[in-house]
C-alpha positions in Angstrom: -41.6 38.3 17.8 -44.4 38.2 15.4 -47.2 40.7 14.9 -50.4 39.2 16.5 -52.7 42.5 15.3 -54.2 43.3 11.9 -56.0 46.0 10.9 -59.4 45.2 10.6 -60.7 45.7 7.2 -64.5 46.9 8.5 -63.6 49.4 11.3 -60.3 50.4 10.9 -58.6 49.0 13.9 -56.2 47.9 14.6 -57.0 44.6 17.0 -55.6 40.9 17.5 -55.4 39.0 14.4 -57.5 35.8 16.3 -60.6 38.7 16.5 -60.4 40.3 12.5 -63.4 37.9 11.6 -65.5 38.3 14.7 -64.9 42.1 14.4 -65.7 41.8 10.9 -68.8 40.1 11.6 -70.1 42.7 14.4 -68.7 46.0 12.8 -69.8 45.5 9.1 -73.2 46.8 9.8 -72.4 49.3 12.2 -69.1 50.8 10.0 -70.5 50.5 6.6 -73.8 52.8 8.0 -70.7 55.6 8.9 -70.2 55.6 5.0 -73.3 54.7 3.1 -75.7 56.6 5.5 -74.2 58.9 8.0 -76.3 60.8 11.0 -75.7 64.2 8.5 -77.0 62.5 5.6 -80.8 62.4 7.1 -81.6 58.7 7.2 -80.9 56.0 4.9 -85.2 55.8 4.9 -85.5 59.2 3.9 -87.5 60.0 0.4 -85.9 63.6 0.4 -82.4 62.2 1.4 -80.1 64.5 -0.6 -78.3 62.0 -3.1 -82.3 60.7 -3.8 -82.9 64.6 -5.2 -79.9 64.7 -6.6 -80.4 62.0 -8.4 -84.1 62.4 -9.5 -83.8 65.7 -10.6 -80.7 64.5 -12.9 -78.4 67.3 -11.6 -74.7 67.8 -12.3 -71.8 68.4 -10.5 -72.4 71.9 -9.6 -76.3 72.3 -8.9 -75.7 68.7 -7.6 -73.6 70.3 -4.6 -75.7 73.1 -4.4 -78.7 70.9 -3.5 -76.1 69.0 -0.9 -74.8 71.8 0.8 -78.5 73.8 1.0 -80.0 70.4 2.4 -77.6 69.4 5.0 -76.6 72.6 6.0 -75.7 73.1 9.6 -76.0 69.2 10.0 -72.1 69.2 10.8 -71.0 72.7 11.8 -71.5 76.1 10.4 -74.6 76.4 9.1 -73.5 79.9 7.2 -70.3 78.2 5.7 -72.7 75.5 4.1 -74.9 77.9 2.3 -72.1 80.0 1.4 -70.5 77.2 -0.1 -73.4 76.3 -2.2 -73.7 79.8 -3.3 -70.5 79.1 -4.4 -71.5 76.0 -6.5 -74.5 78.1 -7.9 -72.3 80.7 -8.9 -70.0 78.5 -10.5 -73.0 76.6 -12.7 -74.1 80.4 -13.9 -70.5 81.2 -15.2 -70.2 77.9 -17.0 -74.0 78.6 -18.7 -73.1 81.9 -19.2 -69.9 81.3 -21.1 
Protein backbone atom coordinates (compact mmCIF):
# COMPACT_ATOMS: atom_id res chain seq x y z
CA UNK A 1 0.00 0.00 0.00
CA UNK A 2 1.46 3.27 -0.78
CA UNK A 3 2.09 6.20 1.60
CA UNK A 4 -0.64 8.89 0.82
CA UNK A 5 0.87 11.54 3.64
CA UNK A 6 3.97 13.82 3.39
CA UNK A 7 5.22 15.98 5.66
CA UNK A 8 4.38 19.27 4.98
CA UNK A 9 7.42 21.41 4.41
CA UNK A 10 5.62 24.81 6.17
CA UNK A 11 4.11 23.33 9.37
CA UNK A 12 5.59 20.30 9.99
CA UNK A 13 2.85 17.83 9.63
CA UNK A 14 2.42 15.26 8.65
CA UNK A 15 -1.05 15.34 6.32
CA UNK A 16 -2.36 13.75 2.92
CA UNK A 17 -0.03 14.20 0.14
CA UNK A 18 -3.31 15.70 -2.18
CA UNK A 19 -3.33 18.68 0.80
CA UNK A 20 0.84 19.55 0.96
CA UNK A 21 0.24 22.60 -1.42
CA UNK A 22 -3.05 23.91 0.02
CA UNK A 23 -1.46 23.53 3.47
CA UNK A 24 1.49 25.16 2.10
CA UNK A 25 -0.43 27.91 0.83
CA UNK A 26 -2.52 28.60 4.29
CA UNK A 27 0.34 27.80 6.88
CA UNK A 28 3.33 29.70 5.20
CA UNK A 29 2.20 32.89 6.81
CA UNK A 30 1.03 31.57 9.95
CA UNK A 31 4.39 29.09 10.44
CA UNK A 32 7.04 31.27 9.14
CA UNK A 33 5.64 34.20 11.97
CA UNK A 34 6.56 31.01 14.71
CA UNK A 35 10.18 31.57 13.47
CA UNK A 36 10.88 35.01 12.19
CA UNK A 37 8.67 36.71 14.81
CA UNK A 38 7.50 34.74 17.74
CA UNK A 39 4.85 36.15 20.60
CA UNK A 40 8.40 36.30 22.97
CA UNK A 41 10.15 38.28 20.45
CA UNK A 42 7.80 41.55 21.06
CA UNK A 43 6.42 42.15 17.61
CA UNK A 44 7.82 41.91 14.24
CA UNK A 45 6.68 46.04 14.28
CA UNK A 46 8.61 46.78 17.22
CA UNK A 47 11.51 49.57 16.94
CA UNK A 48 13.05 48.19 20.21
CA UNK A 49 12.59 44.48 19.14
CA UNK A 50 15.79 42.85 20.54
CA UNK A 51 17.63 41.63 17.28
CA UNK A 52 16.86 45.59 16.00
CA UNK A 53 19.33 46.68 19.26
CA UNK A 54 21.37 44.17 18.77
CA UNK A 55 22.01 44.96 15.69
CA UNK A 56 22.16 48.85 15.87
CA UNK A 57 24.32 49.01 18.64
CA UNK A 58 26.89 46.47 16.64
CA UNK A 59 27.11 44.10 19.59
CA UNK A 60 28.88 40.64 19.65
CA UNK A 61 28.06 37.48 20.72
CA UNK A 62 28.20 37.96 24.35
CA UNK A 63 26.76 41.59 25.04
CA UNK A 64 24.59 40.50 22.02
CA UNK A 65 22.87 37.76 24.42
CA UNK A 66 23.07 39.84 27.28
CA UNK A 67 20.76 42.47 25.56
CA UNK A 68 18.41 39.23 24.51
CA UNK A 69 18.06 37.71 27.62
CA UNK A 70 17.63 41.26 29.75
CA UNK A 71 14.92 42.27 27.03
CA UNK A 72 12.80 39.28 26.85
CA UNK A 73 13.14 38.18 30.20
CA UNK A 74 10.29 36.40 31.78
CA UNK A 75 8.58 36.48 28.17
CA UNK A 76 8.83 32.48 28.28
CA UNK A 77 9.27 31.33 31.87
CA UNK A 78 11.50 32.24 34.68
CA UNK A 79 12.06 35.66 34.64
CA UNK A 80 15.22 35.14 37.27
CA UNK A 81 16.83 32.36 35.08
CA UNK A 82 16.81 34.94 32.09
CA UNK A 83 18.63 37.63 33.89
CA UNK A 84 20.90 35.21 35.51
CA UNK A 85 21.72 33.94 32.26
CA UNK A 86 22.65 37.20 30.91
CA UNK A 87 24.68 37.97 33.87
CA UNK A 88 26.25 35.10 32.71
CA UNK A 89 26.94 36.47 29.10
CA UNK A 90 28.18 39.81 30.77
CA UNK A 91 30.46 38.04 32.86
CA UNK A 92 31.82 36.08 30.20
CA UNK A 93 32.46 39.47 27.77
CA UNK A 94 34.51 40.98 31.07
CA UNK A 95 36.79 37.84 31.29
CA UNK A 96 37.49 37.89 27.54
CA UNK A 97 38.34 42.02 27.81
CA UNK A 98 40.06 41.45 30.71
CA UNK A 99 42.35 38.71 29.38
Amino acid sequence: MENNFKLCYSCNKCIPAEAVLDCWDKEKIKCMETVNNPDHYKGKDNPYEVIKVIDAWNLGFSLGNAIKYIGRAGAKGNKVEDLQKAIWYIQHEIDKTMK
